[in-house]
C-alpha positions as CSV (number, residue, x, y, z in Angstrom):
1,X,54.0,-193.9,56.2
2,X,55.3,-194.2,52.4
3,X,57.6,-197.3,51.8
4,X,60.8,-194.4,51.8
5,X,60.3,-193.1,55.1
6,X,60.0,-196.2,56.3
7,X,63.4,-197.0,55.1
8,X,64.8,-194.0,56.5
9,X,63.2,-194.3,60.1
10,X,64.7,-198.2,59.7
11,X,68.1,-197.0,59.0
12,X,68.3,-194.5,62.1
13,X,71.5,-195.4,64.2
14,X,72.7,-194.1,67.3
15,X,75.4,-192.4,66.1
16,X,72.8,-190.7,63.9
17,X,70.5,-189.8,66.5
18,X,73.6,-188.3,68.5
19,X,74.5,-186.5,65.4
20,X,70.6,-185.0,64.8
21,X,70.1,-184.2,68.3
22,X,73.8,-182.1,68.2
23,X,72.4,-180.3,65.3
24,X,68.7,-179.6,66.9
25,X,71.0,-177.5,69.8
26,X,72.8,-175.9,67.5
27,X,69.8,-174.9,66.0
28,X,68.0,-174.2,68.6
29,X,71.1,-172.2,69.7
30,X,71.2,-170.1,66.4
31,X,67.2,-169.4,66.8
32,X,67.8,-168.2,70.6
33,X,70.1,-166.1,69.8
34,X,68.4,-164.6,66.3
35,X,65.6,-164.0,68.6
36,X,67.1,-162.3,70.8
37,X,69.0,-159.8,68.2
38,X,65.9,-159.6,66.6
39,X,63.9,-158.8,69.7
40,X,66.4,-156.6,70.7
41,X,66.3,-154.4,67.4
42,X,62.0,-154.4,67.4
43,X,62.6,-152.9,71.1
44,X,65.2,-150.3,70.4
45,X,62.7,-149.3,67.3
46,X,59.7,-149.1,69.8
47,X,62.0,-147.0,72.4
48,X,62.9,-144.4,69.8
49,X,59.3,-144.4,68.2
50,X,58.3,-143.9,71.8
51,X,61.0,-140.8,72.4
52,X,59.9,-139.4,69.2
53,X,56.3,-139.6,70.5
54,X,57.6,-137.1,73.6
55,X,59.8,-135.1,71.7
56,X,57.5,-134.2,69.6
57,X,54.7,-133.5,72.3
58,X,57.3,-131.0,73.9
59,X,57.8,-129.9,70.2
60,X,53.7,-129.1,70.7
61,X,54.1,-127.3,73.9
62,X,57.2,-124.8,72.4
63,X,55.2,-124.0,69.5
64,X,52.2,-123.2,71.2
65,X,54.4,-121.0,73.7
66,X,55.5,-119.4,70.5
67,X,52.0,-118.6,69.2
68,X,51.2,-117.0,72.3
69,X,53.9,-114.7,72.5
70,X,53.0,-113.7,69.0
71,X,49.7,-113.1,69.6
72,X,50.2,-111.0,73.2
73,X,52.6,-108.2,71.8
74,X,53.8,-109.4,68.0
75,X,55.2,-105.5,68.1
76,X,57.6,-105.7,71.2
77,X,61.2,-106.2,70.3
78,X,61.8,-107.8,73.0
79,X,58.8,-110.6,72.3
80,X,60.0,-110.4,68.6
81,X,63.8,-111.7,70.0
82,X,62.5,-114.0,72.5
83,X,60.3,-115.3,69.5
84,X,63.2,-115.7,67.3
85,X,65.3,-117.6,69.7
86,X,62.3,-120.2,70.2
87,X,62.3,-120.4,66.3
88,X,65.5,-121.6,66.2
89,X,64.9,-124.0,69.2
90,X,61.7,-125.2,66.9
91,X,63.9,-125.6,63.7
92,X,66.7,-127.4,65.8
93,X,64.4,-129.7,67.3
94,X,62.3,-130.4,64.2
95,X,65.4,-131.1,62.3
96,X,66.8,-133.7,65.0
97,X,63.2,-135.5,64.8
98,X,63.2,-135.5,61.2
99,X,66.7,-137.4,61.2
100,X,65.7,-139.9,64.1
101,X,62.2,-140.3,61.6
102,X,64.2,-141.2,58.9
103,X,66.8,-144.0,60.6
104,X,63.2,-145.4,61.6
105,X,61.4,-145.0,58.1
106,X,58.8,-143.2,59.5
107,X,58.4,-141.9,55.9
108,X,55.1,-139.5,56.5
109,X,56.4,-138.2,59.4
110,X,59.8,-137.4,57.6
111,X,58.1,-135.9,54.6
112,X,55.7,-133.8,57.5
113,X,58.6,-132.5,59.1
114,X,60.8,-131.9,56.1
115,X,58.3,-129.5,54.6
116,X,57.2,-127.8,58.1
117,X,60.9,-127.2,58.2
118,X,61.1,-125.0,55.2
119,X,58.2,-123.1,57.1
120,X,60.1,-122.6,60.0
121,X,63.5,-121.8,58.3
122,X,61.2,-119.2,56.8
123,X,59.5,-117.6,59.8
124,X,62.7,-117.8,61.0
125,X,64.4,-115.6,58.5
126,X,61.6,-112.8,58.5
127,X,62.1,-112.4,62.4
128,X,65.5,-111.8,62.1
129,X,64.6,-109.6,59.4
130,X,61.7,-108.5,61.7
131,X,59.3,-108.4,59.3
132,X,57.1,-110.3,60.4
133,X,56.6,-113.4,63.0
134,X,54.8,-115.8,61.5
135,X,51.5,-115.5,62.8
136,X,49.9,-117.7,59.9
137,X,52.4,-120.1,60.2
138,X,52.5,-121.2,63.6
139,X,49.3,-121.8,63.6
140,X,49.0,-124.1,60.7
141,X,51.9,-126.0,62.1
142,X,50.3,-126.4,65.2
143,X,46.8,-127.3,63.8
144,X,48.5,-130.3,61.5
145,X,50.5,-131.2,64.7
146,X,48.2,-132.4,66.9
147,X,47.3,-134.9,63.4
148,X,50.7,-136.2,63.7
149,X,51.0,-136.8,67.3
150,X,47.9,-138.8,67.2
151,X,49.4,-141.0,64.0
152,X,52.9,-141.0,65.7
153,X,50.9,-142.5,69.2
154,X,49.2,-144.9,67.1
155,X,52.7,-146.4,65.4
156,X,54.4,-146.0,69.1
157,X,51.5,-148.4,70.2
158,X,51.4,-150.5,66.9
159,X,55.6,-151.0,67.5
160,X,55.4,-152.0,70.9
161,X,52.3,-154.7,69.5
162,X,54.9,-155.6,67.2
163,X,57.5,-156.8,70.4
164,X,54.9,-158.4,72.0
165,X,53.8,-160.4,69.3
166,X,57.2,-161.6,68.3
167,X,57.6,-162.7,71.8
168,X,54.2,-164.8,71.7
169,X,55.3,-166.1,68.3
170,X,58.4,-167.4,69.5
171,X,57.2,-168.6,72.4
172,X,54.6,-170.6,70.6
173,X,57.2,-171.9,68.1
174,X,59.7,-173.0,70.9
175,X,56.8,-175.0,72.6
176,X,55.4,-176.9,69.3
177,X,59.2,-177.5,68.9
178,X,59.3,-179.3,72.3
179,X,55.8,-180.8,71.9
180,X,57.1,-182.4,68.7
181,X,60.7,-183.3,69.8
182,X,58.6,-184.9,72.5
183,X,56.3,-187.0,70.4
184,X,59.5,-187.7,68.2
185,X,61.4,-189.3,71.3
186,X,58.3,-191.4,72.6
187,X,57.9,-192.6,69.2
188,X,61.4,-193.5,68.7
189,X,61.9,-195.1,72.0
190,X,58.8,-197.7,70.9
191,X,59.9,-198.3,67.8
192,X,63.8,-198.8,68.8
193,X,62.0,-201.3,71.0
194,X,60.4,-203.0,68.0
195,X,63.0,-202.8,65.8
196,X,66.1,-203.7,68.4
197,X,64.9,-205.3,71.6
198,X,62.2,-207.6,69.5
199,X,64.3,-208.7,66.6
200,X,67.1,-209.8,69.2
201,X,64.4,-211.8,71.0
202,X,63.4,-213.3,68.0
203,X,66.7,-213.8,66.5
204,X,67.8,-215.7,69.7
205,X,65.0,-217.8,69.3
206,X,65.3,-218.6,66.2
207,X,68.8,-219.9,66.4
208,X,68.3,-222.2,68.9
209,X,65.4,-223.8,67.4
210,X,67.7,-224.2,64.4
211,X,69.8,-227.6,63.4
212,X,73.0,-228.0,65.8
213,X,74.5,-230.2,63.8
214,X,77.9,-229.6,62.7
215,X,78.7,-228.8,60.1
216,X,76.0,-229.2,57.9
217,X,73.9,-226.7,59.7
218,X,76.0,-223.7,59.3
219,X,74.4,-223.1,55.5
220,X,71.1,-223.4,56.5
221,X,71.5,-221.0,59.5
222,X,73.0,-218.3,57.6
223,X,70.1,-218.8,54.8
224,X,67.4,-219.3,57.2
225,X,68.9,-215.9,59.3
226,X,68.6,-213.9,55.9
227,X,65.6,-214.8,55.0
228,X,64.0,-214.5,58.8
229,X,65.2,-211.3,59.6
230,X,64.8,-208.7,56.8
231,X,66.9,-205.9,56.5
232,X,64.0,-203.2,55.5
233,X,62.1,-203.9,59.3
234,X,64.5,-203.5,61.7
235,X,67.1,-201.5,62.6
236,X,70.4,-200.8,61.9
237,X,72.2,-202.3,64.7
238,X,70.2,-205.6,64.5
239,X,70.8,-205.9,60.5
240,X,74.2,-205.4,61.8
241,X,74.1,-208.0,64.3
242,X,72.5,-210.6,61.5
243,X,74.6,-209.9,59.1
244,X,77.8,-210.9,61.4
245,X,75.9,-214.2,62.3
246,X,75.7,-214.9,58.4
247,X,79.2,-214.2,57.7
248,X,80.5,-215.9,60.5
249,X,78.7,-219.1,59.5
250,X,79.6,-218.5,56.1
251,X,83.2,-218.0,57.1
252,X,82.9,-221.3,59.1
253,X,81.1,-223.3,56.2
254,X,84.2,-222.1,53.7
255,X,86.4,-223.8,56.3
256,X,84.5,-226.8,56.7
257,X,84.5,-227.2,52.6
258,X,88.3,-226.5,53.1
259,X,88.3,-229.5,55.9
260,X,86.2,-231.5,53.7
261,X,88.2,-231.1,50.3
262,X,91.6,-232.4,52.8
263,X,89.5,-235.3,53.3
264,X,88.1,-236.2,49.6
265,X,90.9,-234.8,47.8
266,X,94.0,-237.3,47.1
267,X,97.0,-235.3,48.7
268,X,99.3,-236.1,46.0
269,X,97.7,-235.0,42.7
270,X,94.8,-232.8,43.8
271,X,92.2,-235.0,42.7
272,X,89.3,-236.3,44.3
273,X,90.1,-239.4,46.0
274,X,88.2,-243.1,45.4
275,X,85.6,-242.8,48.3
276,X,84.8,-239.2,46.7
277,X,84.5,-240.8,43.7
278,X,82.3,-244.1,44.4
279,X,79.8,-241.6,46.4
280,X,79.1,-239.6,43.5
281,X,78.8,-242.6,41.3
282,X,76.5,-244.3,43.5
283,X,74.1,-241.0,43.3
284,X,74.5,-240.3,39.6
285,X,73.8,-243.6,38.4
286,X,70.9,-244.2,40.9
287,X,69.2,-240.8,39.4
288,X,70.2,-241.5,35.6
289,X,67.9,-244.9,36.0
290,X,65.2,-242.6,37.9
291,X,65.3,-239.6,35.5
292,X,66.4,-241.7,32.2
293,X,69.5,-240.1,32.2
294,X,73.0,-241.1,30.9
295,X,76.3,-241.3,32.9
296,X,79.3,-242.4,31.6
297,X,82.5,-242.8,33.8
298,X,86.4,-242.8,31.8
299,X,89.3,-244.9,33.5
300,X,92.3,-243.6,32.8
301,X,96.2,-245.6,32.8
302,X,99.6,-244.3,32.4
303,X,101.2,-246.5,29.5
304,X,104.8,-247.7,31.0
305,X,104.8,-245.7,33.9
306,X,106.4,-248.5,35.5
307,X,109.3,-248.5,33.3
308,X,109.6,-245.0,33.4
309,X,110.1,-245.0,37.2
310,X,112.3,-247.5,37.2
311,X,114.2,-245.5,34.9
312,X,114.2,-242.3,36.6
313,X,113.0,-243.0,40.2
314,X,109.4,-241.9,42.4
315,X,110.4,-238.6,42.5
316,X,110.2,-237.7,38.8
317,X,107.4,-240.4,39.2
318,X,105.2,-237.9,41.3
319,X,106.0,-234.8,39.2
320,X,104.4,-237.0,36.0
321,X,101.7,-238.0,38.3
322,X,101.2,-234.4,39.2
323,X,101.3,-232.9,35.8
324,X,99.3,-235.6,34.2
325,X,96.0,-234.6,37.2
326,X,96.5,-230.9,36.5
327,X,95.7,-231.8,32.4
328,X,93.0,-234.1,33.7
329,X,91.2,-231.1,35.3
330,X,92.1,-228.7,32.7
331,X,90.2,-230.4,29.8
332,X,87.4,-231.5,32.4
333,X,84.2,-229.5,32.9
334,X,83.3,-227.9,36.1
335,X,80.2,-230.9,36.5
336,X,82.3,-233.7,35.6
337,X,84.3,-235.5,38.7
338,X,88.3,-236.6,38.4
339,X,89.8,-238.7,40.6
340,X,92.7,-240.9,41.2
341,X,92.0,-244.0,41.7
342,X,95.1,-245.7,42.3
343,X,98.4,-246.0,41.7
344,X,99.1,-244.5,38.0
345,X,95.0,-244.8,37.1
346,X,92.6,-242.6,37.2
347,X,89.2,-242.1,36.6
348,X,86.7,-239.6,35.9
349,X,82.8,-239.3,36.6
350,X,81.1,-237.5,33.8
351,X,77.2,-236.8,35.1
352,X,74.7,-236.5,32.5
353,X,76.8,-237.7,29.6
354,X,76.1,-240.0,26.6
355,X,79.1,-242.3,25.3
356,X,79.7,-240.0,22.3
357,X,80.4,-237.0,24.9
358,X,82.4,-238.8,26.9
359,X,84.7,-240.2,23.8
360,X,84.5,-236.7,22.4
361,X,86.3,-235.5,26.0
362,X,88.5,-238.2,27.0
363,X,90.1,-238.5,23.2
364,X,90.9,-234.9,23.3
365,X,92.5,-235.3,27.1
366,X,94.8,-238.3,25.0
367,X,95.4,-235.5,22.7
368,X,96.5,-233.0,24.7
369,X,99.0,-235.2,27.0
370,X,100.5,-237.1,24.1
371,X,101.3,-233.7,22.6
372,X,102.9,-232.7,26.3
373,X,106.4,-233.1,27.0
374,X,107.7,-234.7,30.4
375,X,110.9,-235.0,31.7
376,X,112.9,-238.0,30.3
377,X,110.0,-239.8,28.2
378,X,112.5,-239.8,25.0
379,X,114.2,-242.8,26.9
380,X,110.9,-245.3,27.3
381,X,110.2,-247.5,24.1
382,X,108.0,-245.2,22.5
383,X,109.5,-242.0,22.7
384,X,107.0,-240.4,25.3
385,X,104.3,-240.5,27.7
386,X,100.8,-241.7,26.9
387,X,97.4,-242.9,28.2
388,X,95.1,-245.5,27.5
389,X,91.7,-245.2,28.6
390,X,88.2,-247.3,28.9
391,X,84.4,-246.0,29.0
392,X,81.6,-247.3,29.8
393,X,78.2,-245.6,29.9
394,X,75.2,-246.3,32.1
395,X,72.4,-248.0,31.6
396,X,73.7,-249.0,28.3
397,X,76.7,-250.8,29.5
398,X,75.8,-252.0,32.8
399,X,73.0,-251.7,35.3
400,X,74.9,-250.3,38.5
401,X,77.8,-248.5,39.8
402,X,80.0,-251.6,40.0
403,X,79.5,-253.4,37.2
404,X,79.9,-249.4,34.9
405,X,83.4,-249.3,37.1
406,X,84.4,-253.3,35.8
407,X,83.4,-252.5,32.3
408,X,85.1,-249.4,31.6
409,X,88.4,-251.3,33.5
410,X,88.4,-254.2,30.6
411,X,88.0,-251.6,27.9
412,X,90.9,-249.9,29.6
413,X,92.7,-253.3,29.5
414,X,91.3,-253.8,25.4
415,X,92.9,-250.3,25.0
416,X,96.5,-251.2,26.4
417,X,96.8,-254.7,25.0
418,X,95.6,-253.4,21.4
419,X,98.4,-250.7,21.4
420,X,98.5,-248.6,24.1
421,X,97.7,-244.7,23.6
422,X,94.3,-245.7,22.2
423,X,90.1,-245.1,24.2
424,X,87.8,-247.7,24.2
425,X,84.6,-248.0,24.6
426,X,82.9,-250.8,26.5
427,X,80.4,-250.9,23.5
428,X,83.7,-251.5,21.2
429,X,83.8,-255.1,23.3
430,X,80.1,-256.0,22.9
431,X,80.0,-255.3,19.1
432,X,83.6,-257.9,19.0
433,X,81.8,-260.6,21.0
434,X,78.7,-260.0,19.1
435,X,80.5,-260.5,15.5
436,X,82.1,-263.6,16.8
């Protein structure tokens, strides 16, 4: 079978089946009862040919009775009369069979008899006239009569063929119909079996051999479901079946990454939190000493937030704090990692990232939030609300997670004691202590 009927036979539902099977009735119906009208009308055509047929064998006999009357005394009146009324009996009848020819498109008969008419309307004038009887007439009528009675027989037989033969036809149609609706049904039931029972068996199967763990498993259920149970072998109902198992560990999965960002994300700011932080450090700068790779991390201080919540309390405290992380993430890529990491600091993780990079986006993020007004900041020393930052880069500036964390803290602590609003870089140190 070609690769489309495959896919339509695969996509065969119940509800379809119900649907198809409705419409075979109806069908089925429509052709009963076509038959039957049809049927009915080939019969009715048979029954008439077949009345013609005796009509016009008593049509044979009158004539005959008329030629013999005008043979035995063609000079009696009385013969002449009695031959004149069976004229008009002959012309009558021969004008009714003509008509009943015609609504049966008998077309030689009708032309036959239309012309014999004329004769007989004729013969049937000179009697009255008596002038005559028609003794070369009848004759001739009755000589080309016994013609068309055979060739009227033979259509009478050939119509009632015609019935019969509809009948066998249909009958044979009817049963190749059944014979195939048969075939049809076996092989649906065996491959509903295939593509329903079998795919459930192997579906359960296949789930619990999978990873129970929670919730880590969920993703690699739902990808190893897709890729297991194809939706172009089996049926509709199963594909259904899968693809609620996917989504529901899908749906599940999105919850747990919900669950998981309440537990790595710091509740105030909306940041990632310190052990979110540290775990990713670990792992980036581990693979940048693998791969050759550069990491740099940024720490990040309010300048005089202390004063500033003296001065206007923790509540306006936490709105700065807020503000401050949503700029953070803003001017962030999607790859790079902010956190708090306590108190009014913060720090961010940037993955794959040379010192220049990192400079390039921290001294913009200085930018942007010395530029941004907060509430109050006109009362501090300065005038408003800044941020010193540190960076330090790895392997350049140290050798492992802790000692990149330390050194990007005491550039942070070079940038607030040389003036506050300012990004070092750890290099900035080494090139100081080198000079001296």
């Amino acid at each position: 079978m070609s690769e489309p009927g495959k896919k339509f036979f695969h996509t065969l539902s119940l509800r379809y089946l119900v649907f198809a099977g409705i419409l075979l009735a109806v069908l089925l119906l429509a052709g009963l009862a076509g038959f039957i009208v049809y049927h009915g009308s080939l019969q009715k055509k048979a029954d008439e040919a077949q009345m013609i047929y005796k009509d016009l064998l008593d049509f044979r006999s009158l004539l005959h009775m008329v030629d013999q009357q005008s043979r035995t005394a063609p000079e009696n009146p009385e013969v002449i009369q009695e031959i004149s009324r069976n004229t008009k009996l002959l012309h009558f009848r021969l004008s009714n069979l003509q008509t009943r020819a015609e609504k049966l498109r008998m077309k030689e008969l009708t032309s036959w008899m239309n012309s014999r008419q004329k004769m007989l309307g004729t013969m049937l004038a000179e009697s009255e006239r008596k002038k005559g009887t028609g003794d070369a007439v009848i004759p001739m009528i009755a000589l080309e009569l016994d013609d068309v009675v055979f060739q009227t027989a033979i259509e009478v037989r050939q119509a009632g063929q015609r019935v019969y033969d509809t009948v066998q036809q249909f009958f044979f149609v009817v049963l190749s119909l059944l014979i195939a609706i048969i075939i049809f049904a076996g092989w649906l039931i065996v491959s509903n079996y295939r593509q329903t029972v079998m795919p459930l068996n192997q579906l359960a199967d296949k789930l619990r051999l999978l990873n129970e763990e929670l919730p880590e498993s969920f993703h690699d259920t739902a990808e190893e479901v897709k890729k297991d149970i194809r939706p172009d072998e089996f049926s509709k109902d199963v594909n259904q079946i899968t693809d609620s198992i996917v989504r529901f560990c899908q749906n599940i999965e999105v919850k747990n990454k919900k669950l998981d960002e309440l537990f790595i994300k710091d509740e105030k700011t909306n940041l990632y939190n310190y052990r979110h932080f540290k775990d990713h450090l670990i792992v980036d700068v581990a693979r940048a000493k693998r791969f050759d790779e550069k990491v740099s991390i940024a720490m990040i201080d309010i300048d005089r937030f202390k004063a500033y919540n003296d001065a206007n309390g923790h509540v306006a405290g936490d709105i700065v704090l807020e503000k401050m992380a949503r700029i953070i993430r803003e001017e962030c890529r999607e790859s790079d990692i902010p956190a708090r990491f306590g108190g009014e600091e913060f720090a961010v993780l940037f993955s794959r990232t040379d010192s220049r990079k990192a400079i390039e986006i921290v001294e913009r993020l200085r930018s942007v939030i010395e530029a941004e007004p907060f509430y109050h900041e006109k009362e501090l020393p300065d005038g408003q609300l800044t941020v010193s930052a540190g960076i330090a880069t790895c392997p350049d500036d140290a050798a492992d997670w802790y000692s990149l964390i330390n050194n990007a803290d005491k550039a942070l602590y070079r940038a607030k004691n040389t003036g506050r609003n300012r990004v070092v870089h750890f290099r900035e140190l080494a090139d100081q202590n080198g000079n001296h």
